[in-house]
Steps between C-alpha positions, in 0.01 A plus 500: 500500500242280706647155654480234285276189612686171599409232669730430830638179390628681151642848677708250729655352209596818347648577797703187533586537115650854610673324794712285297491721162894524498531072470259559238701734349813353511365144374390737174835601442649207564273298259554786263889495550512144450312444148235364661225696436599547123536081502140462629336720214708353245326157665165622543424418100537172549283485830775572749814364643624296851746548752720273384497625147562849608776371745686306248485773173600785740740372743320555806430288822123364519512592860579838389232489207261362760497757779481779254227360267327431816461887624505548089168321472360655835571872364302381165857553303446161379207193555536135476257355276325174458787301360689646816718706261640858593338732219555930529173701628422841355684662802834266417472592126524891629776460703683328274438697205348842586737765426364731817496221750869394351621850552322511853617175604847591409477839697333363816759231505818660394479806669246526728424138736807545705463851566079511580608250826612885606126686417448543877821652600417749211102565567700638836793680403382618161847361383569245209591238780509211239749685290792358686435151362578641148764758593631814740324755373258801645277392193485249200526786226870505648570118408312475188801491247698261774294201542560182445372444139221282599367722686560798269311353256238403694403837607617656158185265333255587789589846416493535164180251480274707625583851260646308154142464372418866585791662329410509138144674634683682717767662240217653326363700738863576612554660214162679400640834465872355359747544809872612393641420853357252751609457909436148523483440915586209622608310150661214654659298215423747253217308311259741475775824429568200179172508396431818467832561305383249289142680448638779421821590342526862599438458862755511827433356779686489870429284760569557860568223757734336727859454378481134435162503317624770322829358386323200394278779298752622327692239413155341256489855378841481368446118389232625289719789338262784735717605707475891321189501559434317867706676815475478828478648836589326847215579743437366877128615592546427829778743483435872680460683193479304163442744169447373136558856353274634245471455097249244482183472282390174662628331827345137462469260854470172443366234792768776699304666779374167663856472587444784733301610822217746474696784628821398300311469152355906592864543503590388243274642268472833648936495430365408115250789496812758604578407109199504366378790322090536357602295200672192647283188559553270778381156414515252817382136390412283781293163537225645779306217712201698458499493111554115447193316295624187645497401888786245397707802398394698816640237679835494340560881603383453827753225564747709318474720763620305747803463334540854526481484844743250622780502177444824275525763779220451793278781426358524162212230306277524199270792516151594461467719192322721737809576705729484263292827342497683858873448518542702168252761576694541810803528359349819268398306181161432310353220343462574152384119350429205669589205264442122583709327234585112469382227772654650741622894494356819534691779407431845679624829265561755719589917452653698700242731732 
């Protein structure tokens, strides 16, 4: 990509606006936090609102108001117009009310800020060195079902954000040729093992994870009377010698290999192919950087990638599609479709070679 034009005097106030992006940050969740953004729109029909107003409806100090409206206004979150009234720009009215920058927000803040002060110590050591500011473990995947609920849930709507509005799409071509028993790798909560219960009534599925995702699994399957039809399987992949045994007509990955390093995800799928035979598919769906419309959503993976680095376990990001298709081939599969599917997904069928 060639270098953009700029004029000096606007690339040195990008880079100041990088140099203090974390006040700016923090005065967005604050303003969000306190009502104030939401008071603001609600004002803006009626040509905006003052300090004092805002002060005296929410509760809040006008010295406090002030100094964040102040960076507020200089970050274009919100302007103060001729009246000298505090009214919500377009970039305001998305942080308050956009479902993806909520969900964002809510990640970078909850789990993430604390924890990225560590990215150099892990660029280094190739180690989650920002982990310990959540918990003491060799990788997040460990602490998932243990967090603080804040925090879980947090990460739980980042997560399931970004695949929800793929699922329906991606049930159908999950179940093309009508799969009687599905390995479901990495099912976390169980959602998607739920799902596909629910599309089909005939179906099994068994998901293999961590113990504490997998508990938490299995205890929705047996909320939602499927517990004869959803098992289980403890599995550590960072283990010597993992196995998922044989018997299944489709092993589905979901947004599971970016967890992993380049060498661990051959690994890991070359232990799946062991049970494959020339029948079973292996579907791996993934949100690749190269196959985004969208530089905005680009940009999201990319940054998602650094939370892989310094919390999830140091060595793994978002992937190139291109990569992520070298890894199977290496690990003795073929690509048999190539599906992009929703905003954000591509799904990648793959056959044993």
């Amino acid at each position: 990509m060639p270098q953009k034009h700029m004029k000096a005097i606007d690339a040195l106030e990008e880079a100041q606006k990088i140099a203090f992006a974390p006040f700016i940050f923090q005065t967005s969740v604050s303003l969000k936090k306190l009502g104030v953004l939401d008071y603001i729109f609600e004002k803006n029909k009626s040509g905006g609102t003052t300090i004092d107003e805002i002060a005296k409806d929410l509760s809040v100090s006008e010295y406090g108001l002030g100094v964040l409206l102040e960076m507020a206004e200089s970050s274009d979150i919100v302007y103060v117009n001729e009246e000298n009234k505090y009214e919500l720009t377009k970039v305001g009215y998305f942080l308050a009310f956009n479902e993806t920058a909520r969900v964002n927000m809510n990640f970078t803040n909850d789990v993430c800020f604390k924890g990225l002060y560590h990215l150099n110590d892990s660029i280094k050591t190739g180690k989650p060195s920002g982990l310990k500011e959540l918990g003491k473990w060799d990788t997040i995947y460990e602490g998932l079902s243990v967090l603080p609920d804040e925090i879980k849930k947090s990460w739980f709507e980042f997560d399931h954000h970004y695949s929800d509005g793929a699922f329906e799409e991606a049930l159908k071509i999950l179940f093309r040729n009508k799969p009687k028993q599905i390995f479901d790798i990495g099912g976390n909560t169980g959602k998607c093992a739920l799902l596909c219960c629910k599309h089909d009534p005939d179906v099994k599925v068994k998901i293999f994870d961590l113990p504490g995702q997998l508990n938490v699994a299995l205890n929705n399957a047996k909320k939602n009377n499927l517990d004869h039809r959803i098992s289980g399987q403890e599995i550590d992949w960072l283990s010597e010698n993992p196995k998922v045994g044989t018997g299944a007509d489709a092993i589905w990955m979901s947004q599971f290999l970016d967890c992993f390093s380049e060498e661990e995800i051959v690994k890991i799928l070359s232990t799946c192919v062991e049970g494959m035979n020339e029948d079973t598919e292996l579907l791996i769906m993934e949100t690749f950087t190269d196959r985004q419309r969208f530089d905005n959503a680009k940009f999201i993976l990319e940054a998602t990638s650094l939370y892989f680095t310094v919390l999830a376990n140091g060595n793994s990001k978002m992937y190139r599609a291109e990569v992520m298709i070298k890894l199977a081939e290496k690990a003795g599969l073929y690509i048999k479709e190539d599906i992009a599917i929703g905003e954000y997904h591509t799904i990648l069928v793959c056959k044993k070679r």
